[in-house]
N, C-alpha and C positions, 0 to 999 in steps of 0.2 A: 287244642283238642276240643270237640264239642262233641256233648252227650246229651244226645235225642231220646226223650223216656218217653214210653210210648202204653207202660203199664205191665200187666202179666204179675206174675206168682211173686218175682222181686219186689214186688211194690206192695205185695197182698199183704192182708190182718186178717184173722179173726172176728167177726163183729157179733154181739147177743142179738142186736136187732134182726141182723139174716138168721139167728138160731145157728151161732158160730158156724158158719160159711166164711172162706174166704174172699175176700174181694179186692181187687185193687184199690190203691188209696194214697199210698206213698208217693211222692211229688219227687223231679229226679235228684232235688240237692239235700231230700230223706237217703234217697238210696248211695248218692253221692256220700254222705256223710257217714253212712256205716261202715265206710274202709277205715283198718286199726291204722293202715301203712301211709305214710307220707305221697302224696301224687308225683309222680315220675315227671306231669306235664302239669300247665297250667289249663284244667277244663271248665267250659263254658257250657252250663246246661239250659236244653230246651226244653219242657212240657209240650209233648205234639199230641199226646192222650193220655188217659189213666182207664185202661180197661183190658177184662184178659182178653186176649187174640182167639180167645175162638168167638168175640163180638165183631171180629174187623171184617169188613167187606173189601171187595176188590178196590173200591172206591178211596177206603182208607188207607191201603197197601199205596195207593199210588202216591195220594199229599203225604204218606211219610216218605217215600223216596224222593218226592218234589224237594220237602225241606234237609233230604243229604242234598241236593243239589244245590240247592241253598248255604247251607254252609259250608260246601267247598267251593262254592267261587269267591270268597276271603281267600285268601295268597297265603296268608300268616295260618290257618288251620293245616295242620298235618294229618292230621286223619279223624274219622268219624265212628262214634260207636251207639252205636241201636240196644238199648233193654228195652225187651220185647217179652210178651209170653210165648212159653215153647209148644203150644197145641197146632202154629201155621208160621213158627218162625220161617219154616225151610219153604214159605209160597214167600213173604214180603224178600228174604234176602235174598231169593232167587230172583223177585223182578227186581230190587235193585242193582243184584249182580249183573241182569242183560239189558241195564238202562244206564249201566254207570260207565263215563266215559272220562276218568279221571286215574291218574296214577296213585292217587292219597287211597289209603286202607278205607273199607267201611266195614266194621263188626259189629255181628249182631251175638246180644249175647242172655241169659235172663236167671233164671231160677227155676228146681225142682222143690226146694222148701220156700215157703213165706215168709217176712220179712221177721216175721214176730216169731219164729220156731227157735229151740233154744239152740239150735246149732245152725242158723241157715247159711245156705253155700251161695248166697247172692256176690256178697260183698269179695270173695275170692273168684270168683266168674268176672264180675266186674272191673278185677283188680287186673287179670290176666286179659281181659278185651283191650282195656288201657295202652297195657304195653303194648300188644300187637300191634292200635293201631298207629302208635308210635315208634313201632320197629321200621327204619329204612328198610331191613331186608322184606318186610310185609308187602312192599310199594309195586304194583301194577299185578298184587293175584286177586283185583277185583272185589266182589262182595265176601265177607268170611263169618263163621259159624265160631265161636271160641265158649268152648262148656266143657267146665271137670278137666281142664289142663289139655284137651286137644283142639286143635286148630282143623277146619274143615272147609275147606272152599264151599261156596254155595251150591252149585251144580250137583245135582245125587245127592244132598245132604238131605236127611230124613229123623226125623224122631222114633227111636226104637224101643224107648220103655217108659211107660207111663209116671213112674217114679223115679228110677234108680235117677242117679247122681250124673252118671254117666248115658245121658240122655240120646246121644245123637250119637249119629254112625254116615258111613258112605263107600257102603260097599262095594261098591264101582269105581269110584274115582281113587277113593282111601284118603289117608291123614296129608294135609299139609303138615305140619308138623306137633309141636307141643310147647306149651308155657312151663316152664320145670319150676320147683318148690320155690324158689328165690326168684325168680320172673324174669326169669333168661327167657327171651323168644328164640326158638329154632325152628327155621323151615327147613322142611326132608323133603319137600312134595314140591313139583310143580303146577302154572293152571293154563290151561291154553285158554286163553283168552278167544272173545269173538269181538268183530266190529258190534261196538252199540246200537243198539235199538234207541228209539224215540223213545223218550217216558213221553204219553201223552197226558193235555191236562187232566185235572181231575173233570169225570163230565159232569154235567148238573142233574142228571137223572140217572137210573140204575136199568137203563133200558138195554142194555149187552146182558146177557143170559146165555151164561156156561155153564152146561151141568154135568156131573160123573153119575155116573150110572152102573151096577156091577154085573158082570155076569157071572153065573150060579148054577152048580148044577139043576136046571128044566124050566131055566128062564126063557120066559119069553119077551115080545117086542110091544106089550105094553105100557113098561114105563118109558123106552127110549122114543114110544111116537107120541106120548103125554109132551114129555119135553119138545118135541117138534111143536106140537101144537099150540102149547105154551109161549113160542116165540123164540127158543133156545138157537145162536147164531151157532153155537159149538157143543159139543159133547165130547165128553171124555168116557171112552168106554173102560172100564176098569176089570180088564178080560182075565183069562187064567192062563196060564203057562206062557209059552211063548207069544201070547197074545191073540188065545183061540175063543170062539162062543160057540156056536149053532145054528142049524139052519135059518129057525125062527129070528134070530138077534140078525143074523144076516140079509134076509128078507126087511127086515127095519132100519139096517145103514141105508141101506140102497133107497128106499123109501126118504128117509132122510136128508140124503145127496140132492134126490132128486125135485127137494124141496129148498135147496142151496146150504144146507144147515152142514158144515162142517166137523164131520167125525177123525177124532184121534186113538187111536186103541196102544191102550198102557197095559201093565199087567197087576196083579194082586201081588206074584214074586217079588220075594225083596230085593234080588240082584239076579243080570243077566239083560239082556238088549231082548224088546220084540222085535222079531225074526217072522217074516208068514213063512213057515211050512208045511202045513196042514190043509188038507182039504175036508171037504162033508161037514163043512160050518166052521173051519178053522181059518186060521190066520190067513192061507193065502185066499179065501172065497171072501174075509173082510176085504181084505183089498180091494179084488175085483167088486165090492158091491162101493166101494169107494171112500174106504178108510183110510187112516193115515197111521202107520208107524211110530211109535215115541221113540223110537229106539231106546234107549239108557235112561231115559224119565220118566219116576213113576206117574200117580194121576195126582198125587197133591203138583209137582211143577209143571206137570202138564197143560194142567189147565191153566197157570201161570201163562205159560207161551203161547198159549192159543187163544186166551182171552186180552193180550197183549198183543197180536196178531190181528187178532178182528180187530181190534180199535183204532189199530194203525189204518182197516183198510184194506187188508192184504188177500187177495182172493184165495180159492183151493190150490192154487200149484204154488204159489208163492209159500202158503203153509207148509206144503210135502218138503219142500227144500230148507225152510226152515228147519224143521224138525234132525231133518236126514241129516245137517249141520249140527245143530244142540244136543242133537239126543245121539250125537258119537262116540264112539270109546278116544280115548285119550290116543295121541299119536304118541307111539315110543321114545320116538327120536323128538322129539320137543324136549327144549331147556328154559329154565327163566330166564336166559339170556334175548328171548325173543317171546317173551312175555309184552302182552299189550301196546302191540307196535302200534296200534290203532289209537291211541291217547294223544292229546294236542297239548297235553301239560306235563312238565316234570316234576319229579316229587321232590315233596317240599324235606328240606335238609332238619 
């Protein structure tokens, strides 16, 4: 087993010098060592950062899923587990999840309290990522979310409350399963998996510019032709309801397109697919001006796939078909028996 710390609230103190501010600090064989319980496996930890995740750029999402790839091409690693801060958990294990082409678990997992609170819930998050990613039955549901005893495929995984305990949710997709009090893993959930994407390298510059942008009631198309201007390859429109704006916002996709700058329209809604059915600035006139659908992904993963999309290379229609594919509702008839047919390795025993 290898644990990648990469920072966030698990790892945070208190410090006088910020004027008690928390900040990350703890190194991963600090965090490693605040488990009461015996290690189920023998793990190997890595220092890939010490900082909270609303510091991390796309740039840094990408070198930490470099280094899962990393240590799953060791034979002898069974699975991989990410502490991470929970403000962009659900963007890094979402490109992990559509760059991972391995049958071995990867779980990401972190804290709502900091390491120094007199009860924090790092060391039992921690304790239950472990398992999972040690559970055989874990093996080919790709990247996983594991906080407060539920298990979460990455796909639709999102942060729902700023505090509580039970931080993340996934309303669309729902629970894979749960770690119960004694660290029994159960999965109840399936994940349809997709053929892998490229992780590409890290670039050397921060020259790809994706931005989200919201619309609001009697917005107009001055921040989204800022962002054209700015050099922005993609935008995330971060629309309302089934993924509607207005005339003005619509008059600035089409501006935007015609500028080659690739738009996605997501919604503010927390569950439900955008659907264009709307005209007089709604969903279906985005389209016509040349948007693209998330379907089921809000704008934190959206911009995941689409800034993972321009990197690759991938022009506008190659995008639409993405998306139409990732941002689908789960098929019914799908079992884990046909879970990650696309993987070239078998999991490790």
């Amino acid at each position: 087993m290898v644990l990648l710390a990469t920072g966030g609230t698990i790892s945070s103190r208190a410090f006088p010098a910020e004027g008690g501010a928390a900040v990350a600090a703890d190194a991963g064989s600090q965090i490693l060592d605040a488990l009461d319980a015996p290690l189920a496996y023998p793990v190997r930890v890595i220092d890939v950062a010490c900082e909270g995740s609303y510091l991390l750029t796309l740039h840094d999402m990408i070198a930490i899923c470099a280094q899962i790839k990393i240590a799953l091409a060791d034979p002898t690693v069974r699975g991989v587990v990410v502490t991470h801060g929970t403000d962009t958990m659900e963007e890094t294990a979402y490109l992990a999840d559509l760059t991972h082409d391995d049958l071995s678990p990867v779980v990401f997992t972190g804290a709502q309290k900091s390491a120094d609170a007199a009860d924090p819930d790092g060391p039992a998050n921690l304790a239950a990522a472990i398992a999972v990613a040690g559970s055989p039955d874990a093996a080919g549901l790709g990247a996983l979310i594991v906080f407060a005893g539920e298990i979460f495929a990455a796909r639709g995984v999102r942060k729902a409350h700023t505090f509580a305990l039970d931080a993340f949710t996934n309303p669309d997709f729902g629970s894979a399963g749960v770690v119960t009090a004694v660290g029994d893993v159960v999965i109840t959930g399936s994940n349809e998996r997709m053929p892998p994407l490229p992780l590409p390298a890290v670039p050397r510059d921060q020259a790809l510019r994706v931005d989200v942008i919201s619309a609001y009631p009697g917005a107009d198309g001055v921040l989204l032709r800022a962002s054209v201007a700015a050099g922005a390859g993609g935008i995330v429109l971060q629309a309302t309801g089934s993924g509607n704006a207005n005339p003005a916002l619509c008059s600035a996709v089409a501006e935007a397109a015609g500028h080659g700058t690739v738009v996605v329209t997501s919604t503010r809604v927390s569950a439900g697919p955008v659907i264009p059915v709307y005209g007089a600035g709604g969903g279906r006139d985005l389209v016509a001006a040349g948007a693209i659908p998330s379907g089921l992904l809000r704008p934190s993963q959206s911009m995941i796939l689409l800034s993972l999309l321009l990197l690759l290379g991938r022009d506008h229609d190659d995008i639409a078909q993405a998306f139409a594919v990732h941002g689908a509702a789960p098929a019914p008839d799908k079992t884990s028996d046909s879970l990650y047919v696309h993987s070239t390795r078998k999991a490790h025993s």
